[in-house]
C-alpha positions in Angstrom: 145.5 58.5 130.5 145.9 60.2 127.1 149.2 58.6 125.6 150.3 61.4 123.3 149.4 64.0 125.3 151.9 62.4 128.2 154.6 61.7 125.8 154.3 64.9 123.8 154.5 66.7 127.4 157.7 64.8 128.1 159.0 65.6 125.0 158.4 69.5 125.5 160.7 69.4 128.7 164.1 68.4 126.7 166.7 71.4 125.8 169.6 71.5 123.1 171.9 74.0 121.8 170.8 73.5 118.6 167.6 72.9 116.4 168.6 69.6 115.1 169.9 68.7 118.3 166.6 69.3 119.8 164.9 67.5 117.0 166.6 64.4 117.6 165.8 64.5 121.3 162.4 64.9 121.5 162.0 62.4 118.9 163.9 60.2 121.5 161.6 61.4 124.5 158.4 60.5 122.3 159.8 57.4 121.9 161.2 56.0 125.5 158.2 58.1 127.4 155.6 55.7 125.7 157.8 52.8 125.6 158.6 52.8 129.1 154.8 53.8 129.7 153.0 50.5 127.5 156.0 48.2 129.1 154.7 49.5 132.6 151.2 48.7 131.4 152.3 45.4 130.0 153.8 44.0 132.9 153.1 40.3 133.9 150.8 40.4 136.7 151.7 37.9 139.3 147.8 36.1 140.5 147.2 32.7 141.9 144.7 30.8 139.9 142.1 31.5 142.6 142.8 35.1 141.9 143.0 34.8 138.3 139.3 33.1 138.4 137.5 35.5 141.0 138.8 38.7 138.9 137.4 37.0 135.8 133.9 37.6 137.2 134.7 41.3 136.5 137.5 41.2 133.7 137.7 40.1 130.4 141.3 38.4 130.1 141.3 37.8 126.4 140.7 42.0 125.9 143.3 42.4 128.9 145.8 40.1 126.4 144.7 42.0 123.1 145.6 45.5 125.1 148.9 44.0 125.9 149.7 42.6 122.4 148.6 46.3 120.5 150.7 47.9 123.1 154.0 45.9 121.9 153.7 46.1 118.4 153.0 50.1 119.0 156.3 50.2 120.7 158.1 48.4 117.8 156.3 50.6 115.3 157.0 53.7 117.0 160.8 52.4 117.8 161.0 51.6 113.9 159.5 55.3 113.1 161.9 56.8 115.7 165.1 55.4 113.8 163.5 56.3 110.8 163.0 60.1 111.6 166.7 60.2 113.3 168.4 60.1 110.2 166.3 62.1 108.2 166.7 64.9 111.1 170.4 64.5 111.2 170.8 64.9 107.1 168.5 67.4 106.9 169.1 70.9 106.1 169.5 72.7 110.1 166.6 75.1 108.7 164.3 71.9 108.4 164.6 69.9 111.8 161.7 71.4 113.0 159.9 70.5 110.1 160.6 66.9 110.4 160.2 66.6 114.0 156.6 68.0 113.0 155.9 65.4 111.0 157.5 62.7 112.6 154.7 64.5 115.6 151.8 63.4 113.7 153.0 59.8 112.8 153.6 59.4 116.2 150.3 60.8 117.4 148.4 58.4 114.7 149.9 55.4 116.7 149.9 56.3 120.0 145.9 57.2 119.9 145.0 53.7 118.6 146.8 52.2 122.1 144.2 52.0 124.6 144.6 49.7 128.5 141.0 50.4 129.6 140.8 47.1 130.4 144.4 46.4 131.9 143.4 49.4 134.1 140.3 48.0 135.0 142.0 44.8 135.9 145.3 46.9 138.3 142.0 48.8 139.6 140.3 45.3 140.6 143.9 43.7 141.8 143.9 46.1 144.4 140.6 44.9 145.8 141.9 41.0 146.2 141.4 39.5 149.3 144.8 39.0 151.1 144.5 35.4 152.4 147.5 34.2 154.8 147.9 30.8 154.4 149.3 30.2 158.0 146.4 29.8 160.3 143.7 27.7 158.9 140.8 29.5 156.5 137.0 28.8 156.9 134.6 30.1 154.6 131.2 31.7 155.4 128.4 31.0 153.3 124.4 31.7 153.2 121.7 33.1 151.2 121.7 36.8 151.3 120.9 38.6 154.6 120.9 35.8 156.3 123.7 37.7 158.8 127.0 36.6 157.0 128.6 39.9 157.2 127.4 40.4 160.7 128.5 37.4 162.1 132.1 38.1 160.2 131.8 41.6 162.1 131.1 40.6 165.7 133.8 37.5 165.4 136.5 39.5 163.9 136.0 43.2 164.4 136.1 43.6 160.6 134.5 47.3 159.5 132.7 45.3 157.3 129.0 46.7 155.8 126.3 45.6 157.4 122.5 46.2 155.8 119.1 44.7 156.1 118.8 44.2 152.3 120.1 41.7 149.9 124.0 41.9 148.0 125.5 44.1 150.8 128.8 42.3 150.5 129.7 42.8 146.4 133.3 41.5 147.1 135.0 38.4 149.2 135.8 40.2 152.7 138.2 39.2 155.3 138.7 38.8 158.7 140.8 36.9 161.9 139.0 35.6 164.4 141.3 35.3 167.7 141.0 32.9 170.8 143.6 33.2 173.4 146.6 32.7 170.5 144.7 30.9 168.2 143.9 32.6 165.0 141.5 31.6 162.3 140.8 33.3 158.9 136.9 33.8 158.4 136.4 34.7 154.7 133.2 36.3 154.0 131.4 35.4 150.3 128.5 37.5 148.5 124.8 35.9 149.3 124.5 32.9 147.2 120.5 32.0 146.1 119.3 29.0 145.6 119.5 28.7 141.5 121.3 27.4 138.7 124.9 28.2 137.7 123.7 29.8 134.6 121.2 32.1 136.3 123.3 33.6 138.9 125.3 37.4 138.5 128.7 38.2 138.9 128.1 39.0 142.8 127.1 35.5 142.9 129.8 33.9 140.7 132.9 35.6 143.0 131.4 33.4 145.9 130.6 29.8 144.0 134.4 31.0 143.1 136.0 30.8 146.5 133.8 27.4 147.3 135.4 26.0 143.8 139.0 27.6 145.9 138.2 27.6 149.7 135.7 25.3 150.5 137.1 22.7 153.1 135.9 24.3 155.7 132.3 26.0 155.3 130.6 27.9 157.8 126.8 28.1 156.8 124.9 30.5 158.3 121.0 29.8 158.2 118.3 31.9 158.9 115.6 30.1 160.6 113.0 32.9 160.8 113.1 33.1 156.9 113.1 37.4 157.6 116.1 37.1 155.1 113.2 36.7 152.6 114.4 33.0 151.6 112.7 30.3 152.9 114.1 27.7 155.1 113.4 25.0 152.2 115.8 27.3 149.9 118.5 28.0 152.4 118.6 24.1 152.9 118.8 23.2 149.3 121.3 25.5 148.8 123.4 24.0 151.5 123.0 20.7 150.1 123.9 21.8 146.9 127.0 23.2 147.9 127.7 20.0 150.1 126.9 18.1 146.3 129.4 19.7 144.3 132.4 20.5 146.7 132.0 18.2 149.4 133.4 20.8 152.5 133.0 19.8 156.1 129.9 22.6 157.4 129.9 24.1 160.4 125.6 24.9 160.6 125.3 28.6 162.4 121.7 29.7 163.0 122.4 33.5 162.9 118.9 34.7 164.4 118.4 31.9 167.2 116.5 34.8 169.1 113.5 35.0 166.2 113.3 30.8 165.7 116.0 27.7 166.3 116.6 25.1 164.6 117.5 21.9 165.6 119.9 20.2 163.0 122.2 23.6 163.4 125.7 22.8 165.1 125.0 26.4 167.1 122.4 28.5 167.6 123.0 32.5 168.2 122.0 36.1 168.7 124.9 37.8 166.5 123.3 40.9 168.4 124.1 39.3 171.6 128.0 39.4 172.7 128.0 36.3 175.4 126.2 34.4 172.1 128.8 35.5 169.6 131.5 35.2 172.6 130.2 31.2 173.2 130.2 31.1 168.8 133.8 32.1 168.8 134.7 29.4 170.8 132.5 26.6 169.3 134.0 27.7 166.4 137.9 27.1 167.4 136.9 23.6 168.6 135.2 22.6 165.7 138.7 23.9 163.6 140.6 22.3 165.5 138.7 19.1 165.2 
């Protein structure tokens, strides 16, 4: 949003009797309209440290702080400029208020166009996006390579509208869902396709799911794709698992998503996710293995 051009337009909606009087107050309306405006834009934002780490894949925080600390002084400087201009309005010839509110105008636009919250934007923008996790019913987190059937299997479990593609990366963002059995309830959390590579090597897609195993991982449902029509091999997928089960230590639940193209046998289930009395029998191995 352009800043001068909002508080200029609230400015042109004050009256007065009287040319001074109207002087004064839209030097006032300048003033509060992009105060109230860079406070609003300033506000703490209330995020977990889970949610503070999975927006930092997308957000730069220090620029987010910078924003915030320019908007501030602005609002002192412009509070100090309004004071300033109020008493030269109120002693200056009545002829002449105009002239001063003109000037005081182009002060106020030369600090006003330096504040900028492209980045705070970004970030309310992003906030929106979070995943809402309850923390009443217990959480389990799905995990794979990409196209391995993550987002599928999140589908047929929970009746989530999520996307489902044959192509890598379809889920950018952490999806959820709530699996029911009877009144059981269970929070499956869907992560972006993870690939079998170093920290260092992997994109921001990537980094928002190593972030909820860093967050979420106790409970880990892998999904493996025996058949290798994912385009990763099953040595990848399984040294990806093992490197997940290296650095955060979660108890797996081993899902072979495409039982109908090849099994597996060290998977804890084997499934059809196209194939409701598969994903129906799924559900429930699932529940037990919660509760266990």
């Amino acid at each position: 949003m352009d800043l001068v051009d909002y508080s200029f337009r609230k400015a042109s909606k004050v009256t007065a009797r009287t040319r001074q009087e109207l002087a004064l107050k839209k030097v006032f309306a300048v003033r509060d309209a992009a105060r109230s405006y860079i406070e609003k834009q300033t506000e703490p934002y209330e995020l977990s440290e889970f949610e503070v780490a999975l927006l930092s894949t997308s957000i730069d925080f220090g620029k987010v702080r910078r924003e915030a600390a320019h908007g501030r002084t602005s609002v002192r400087v412009l509070r100090r400029l309004a004071d300033e201009y109020e008493i030269m309005i109120k002693h200056a010839p009545k002829m002449e208020a105009a002239a001063r509110l003109r000037s005081f105008y182009g002060r106020a636009a030369s600090v006003l166009k330096r504040v900028a919250f492209s980045e705070t934007e970004k970030l309310r923008e992003e906030e929106k996006k979070l995943p809402r996790l309850r923390k009443d019913i217990p959480a389990v987190l799905i995990v794979g390579c990409p196209n391995v059937g993550k987002s599928q299997l999140l589908k047929q479990l929970t009746g989530s509208g999520v996307m489902v593609a044959p192509y890598p990366f379809t889920t950018k963002q952490i999806l959820v869902g709530v699996a029911r059995n009877g009144h059981d309830e269970v929070q499956l959390i869907d992560t972006p396709g993870l690939l079998d590579r170093p920290a260092d090597k992997r994109n921001k897609i990537e980094a928002r799911a190593i972030t909820a195993l860093k967050f979420l991982s106790s409970r880990v449902l892998f999904v493996l794709d025996a058949s290798e029509t994912c385009g990763y091999t099953l040595d990848e997928q399984l040294h990806l698992l093992d490197g997940i089960k290296e650095e955060f230590n979660p108890r797996v639940f081993l899902v072979n998503a495409k039982a109908d193209l090849a099994s597996h046998d060290k998977a804890d289930f084997q499934a059809n996710l196209l194939d409701r009395d598969d994903c129906e029998k799924l559900r429930r191995a699932l529940f037990g293995w919660v509760a266990h």
